[in-house]
C-alpha positions as CSV (number, residue, x, y, z in Angstrom):
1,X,-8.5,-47.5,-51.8
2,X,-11.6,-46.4,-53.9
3,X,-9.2,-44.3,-55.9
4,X,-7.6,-47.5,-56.9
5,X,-10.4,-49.5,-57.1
6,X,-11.8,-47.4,-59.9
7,X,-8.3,-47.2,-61.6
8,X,-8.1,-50.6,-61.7
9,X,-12.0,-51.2,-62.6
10,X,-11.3,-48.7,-65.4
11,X,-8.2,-51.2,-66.6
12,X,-5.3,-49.3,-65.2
13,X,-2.5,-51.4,-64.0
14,X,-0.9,-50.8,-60.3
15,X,2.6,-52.7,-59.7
16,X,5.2,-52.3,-56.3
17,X,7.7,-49.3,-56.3
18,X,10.3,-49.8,-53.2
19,X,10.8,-46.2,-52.3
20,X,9.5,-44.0,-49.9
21,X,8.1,-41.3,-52.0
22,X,5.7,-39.5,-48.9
23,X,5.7,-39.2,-45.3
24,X,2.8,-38.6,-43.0
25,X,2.0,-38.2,-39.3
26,X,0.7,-40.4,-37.1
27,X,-1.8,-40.1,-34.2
28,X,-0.1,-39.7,-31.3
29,X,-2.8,-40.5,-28.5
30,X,-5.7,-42.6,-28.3
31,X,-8.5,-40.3,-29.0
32,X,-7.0,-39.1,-32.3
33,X,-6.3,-42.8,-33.2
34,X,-9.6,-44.5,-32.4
35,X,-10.9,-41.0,-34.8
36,X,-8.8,-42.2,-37.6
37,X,-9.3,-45.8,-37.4
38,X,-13.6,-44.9,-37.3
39,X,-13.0,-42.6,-40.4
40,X,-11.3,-45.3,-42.3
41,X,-13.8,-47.8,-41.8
42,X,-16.8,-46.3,-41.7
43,X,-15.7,-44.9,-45.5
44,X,-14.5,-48.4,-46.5
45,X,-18.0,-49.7,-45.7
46,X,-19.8,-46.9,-47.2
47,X,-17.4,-47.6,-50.3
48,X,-19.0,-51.1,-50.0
49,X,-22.3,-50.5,-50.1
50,X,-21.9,-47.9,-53.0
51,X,-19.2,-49.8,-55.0
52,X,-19.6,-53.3,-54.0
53,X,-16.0,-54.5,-55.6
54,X,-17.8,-58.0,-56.1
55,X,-19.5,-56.1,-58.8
56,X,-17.8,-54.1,-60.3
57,X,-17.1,-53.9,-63.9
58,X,-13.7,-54.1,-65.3
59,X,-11.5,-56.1,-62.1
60,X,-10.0,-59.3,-61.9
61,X,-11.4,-62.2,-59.6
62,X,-8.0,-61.7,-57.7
63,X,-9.2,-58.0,-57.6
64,X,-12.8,-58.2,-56.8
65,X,-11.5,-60.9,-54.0
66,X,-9.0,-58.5,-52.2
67,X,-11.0,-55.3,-52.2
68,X,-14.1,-57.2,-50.7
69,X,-11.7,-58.7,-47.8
70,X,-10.3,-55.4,-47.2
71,X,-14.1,-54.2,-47.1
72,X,-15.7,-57.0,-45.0
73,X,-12.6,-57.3,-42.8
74,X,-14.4,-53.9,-40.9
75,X,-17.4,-56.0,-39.6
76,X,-14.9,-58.5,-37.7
77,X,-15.6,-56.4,-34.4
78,X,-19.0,-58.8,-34.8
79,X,-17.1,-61.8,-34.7
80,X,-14.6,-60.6,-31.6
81,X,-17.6,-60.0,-29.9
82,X,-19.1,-63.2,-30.1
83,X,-15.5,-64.6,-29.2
84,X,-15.3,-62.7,-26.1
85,X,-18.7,-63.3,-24.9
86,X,-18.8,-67.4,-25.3
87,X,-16.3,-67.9,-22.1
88,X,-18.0,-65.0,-20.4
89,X,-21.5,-66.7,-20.6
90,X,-19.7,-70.1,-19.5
91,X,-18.0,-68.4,-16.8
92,X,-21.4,-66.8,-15.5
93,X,-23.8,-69.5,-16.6
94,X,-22.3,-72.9,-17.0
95,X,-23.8,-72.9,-21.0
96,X,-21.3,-74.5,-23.0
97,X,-20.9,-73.1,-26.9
98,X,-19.5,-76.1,-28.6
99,X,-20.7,-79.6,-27.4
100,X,-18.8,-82.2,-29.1
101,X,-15.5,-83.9,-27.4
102,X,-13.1,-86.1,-28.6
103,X,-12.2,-87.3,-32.5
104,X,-15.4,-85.7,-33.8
105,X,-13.8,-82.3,-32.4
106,X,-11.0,-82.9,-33.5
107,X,-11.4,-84.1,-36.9
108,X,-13.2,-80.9,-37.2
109,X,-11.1,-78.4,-35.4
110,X,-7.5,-79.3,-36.2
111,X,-7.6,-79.2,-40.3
112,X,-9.4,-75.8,-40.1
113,X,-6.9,-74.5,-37.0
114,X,-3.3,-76.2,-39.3
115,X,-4.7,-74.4,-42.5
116,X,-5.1,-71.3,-40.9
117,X,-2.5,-71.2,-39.1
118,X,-1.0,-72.3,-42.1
119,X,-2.3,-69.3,-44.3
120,X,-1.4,-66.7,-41.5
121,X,1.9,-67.8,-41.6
122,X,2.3,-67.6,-45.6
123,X,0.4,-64.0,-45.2
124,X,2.4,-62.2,-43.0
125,X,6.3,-64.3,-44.2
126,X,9.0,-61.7,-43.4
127,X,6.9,-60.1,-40.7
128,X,8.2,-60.0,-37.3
129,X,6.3,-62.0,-34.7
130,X,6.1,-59.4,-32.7
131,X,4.7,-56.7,-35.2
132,X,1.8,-59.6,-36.3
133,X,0.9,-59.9,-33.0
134,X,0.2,-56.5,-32.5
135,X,-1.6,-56.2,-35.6
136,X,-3.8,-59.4,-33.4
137,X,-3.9,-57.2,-30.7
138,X,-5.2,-54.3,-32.2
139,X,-7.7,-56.6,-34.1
140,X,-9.4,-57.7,-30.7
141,X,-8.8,-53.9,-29.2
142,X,-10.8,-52.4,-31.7
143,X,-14.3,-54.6,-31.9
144,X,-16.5,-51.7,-30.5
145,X,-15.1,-49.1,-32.7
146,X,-16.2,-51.7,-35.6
147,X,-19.1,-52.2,-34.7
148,X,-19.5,-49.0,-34.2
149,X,-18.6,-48.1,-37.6
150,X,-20.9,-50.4,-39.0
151,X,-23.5,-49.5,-37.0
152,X,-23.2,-45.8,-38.1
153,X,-23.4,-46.4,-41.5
154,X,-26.0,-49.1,-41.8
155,X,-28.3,-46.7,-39.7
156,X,-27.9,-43.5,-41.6
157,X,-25.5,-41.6,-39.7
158,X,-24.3,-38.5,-40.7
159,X,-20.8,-38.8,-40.7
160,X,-18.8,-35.6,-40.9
161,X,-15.1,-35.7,-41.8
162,X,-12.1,-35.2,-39.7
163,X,-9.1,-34.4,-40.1
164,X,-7.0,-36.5,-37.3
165,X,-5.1,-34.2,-35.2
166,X,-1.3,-33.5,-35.8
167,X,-0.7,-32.6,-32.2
168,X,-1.3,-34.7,-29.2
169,X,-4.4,-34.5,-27.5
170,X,-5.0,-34.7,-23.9
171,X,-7.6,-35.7,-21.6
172,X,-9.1,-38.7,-19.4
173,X,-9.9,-41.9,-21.8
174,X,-12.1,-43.7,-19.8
175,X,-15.5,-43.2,-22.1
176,X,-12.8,-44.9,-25.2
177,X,-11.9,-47.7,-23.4
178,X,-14.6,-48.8,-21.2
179,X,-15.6,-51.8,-23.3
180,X,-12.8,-53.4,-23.0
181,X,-12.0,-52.7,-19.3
182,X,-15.7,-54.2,-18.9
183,X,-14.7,-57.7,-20.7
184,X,-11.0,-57.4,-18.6
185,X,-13.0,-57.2,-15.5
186,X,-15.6,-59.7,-16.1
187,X,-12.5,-62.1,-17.1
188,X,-10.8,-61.1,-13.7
189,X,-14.0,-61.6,-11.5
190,X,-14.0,-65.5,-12.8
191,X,-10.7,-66.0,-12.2
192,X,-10.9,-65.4,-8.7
């Protein structure tokens, strides 16, 4: 992505070839993939902060516009969290996040929820429903290893490269997962 983002800063042009020139591995367990999803986003925000794309000399809006949302879309985990939490703290404490019923909600509320929906639907045309929904999936899965990555860079981390292992790793997963089997359980205990 940086690569590119320079090429094109530098007035290179980039267009679509529709053949599959390369072929790489993918993780095949969770460790390796939670270490290459980290990698990839802790380097795309460390690209930010040193190459800002909203700043740069030499791209198009359209370019400046698609870099940055590929940059800032790693400090969604933020977001998800706050998501997750508002029906937890109902659930525990009766505190309602939004206070407004009726037409004003949903004069509000349903032109921002159509145009979204609508956008989403324009973004991913041709898609299969089931491989956006994954995407989704993953999305939400993945908020503590974003804010994580953030986190990491923002504080001055050292971050040492890895190369994502080509064979599977074993082991117990528990320490990977554990924030999300806490907000599954918390969700379980209210239903009850």
């Amino acid at each position: 992505m940086n690569t590119a983002m320079r090429l094109h800063g530098a007035g290179w042009k980039s267009i679509y070839h529709n053949e599959l020139l390369a072929e790489g591995l993918a993780p095949d367990d969770l460790s390796s993939t939670l270490k290459q999803r980290l990698r990839w986003a802790q380097g795309t925000i460390q690209v930010l902060l040193r190459e800002n794309p909203l700043t740069k000399i030499g791209l198009t809006f359209w370019q400046r516009l698609q870099y940055f949302k590929t940059m800032y879309s790693y400090f969604s985990g933020f977001a998800t969290l706050i998501f997750i939490a508002c029906p937890i703290i109902y659930f525990f404490t009766d505190i309602i996040p939004v206070k407004t019923y009726g037409p004003d909600f949903a004069l509000h509320f349903f032109p921002a929820f159509i145009i979204n929906r609508l956008t989403f639907l324009a973004a991913t045309w041709g898609i299969p429903a089931r491989e956006v929904w994954r995407s989704e999936q993953y999305a939400i899965a993945l908020f503590p290893l974003l804010i994580q990555a953030v986190l990491s860079v923002f504080t001055g981390q050292k971050i040492n490269f890895q190369v994502t292992p080509k064979q599977r790793q074993s082991g117990i997963y528990f320490r990977l997962v554990w924030p999300q089997l806490l907000v599954f359980s918390l969700f379980a205990h209210k239903l009850d």
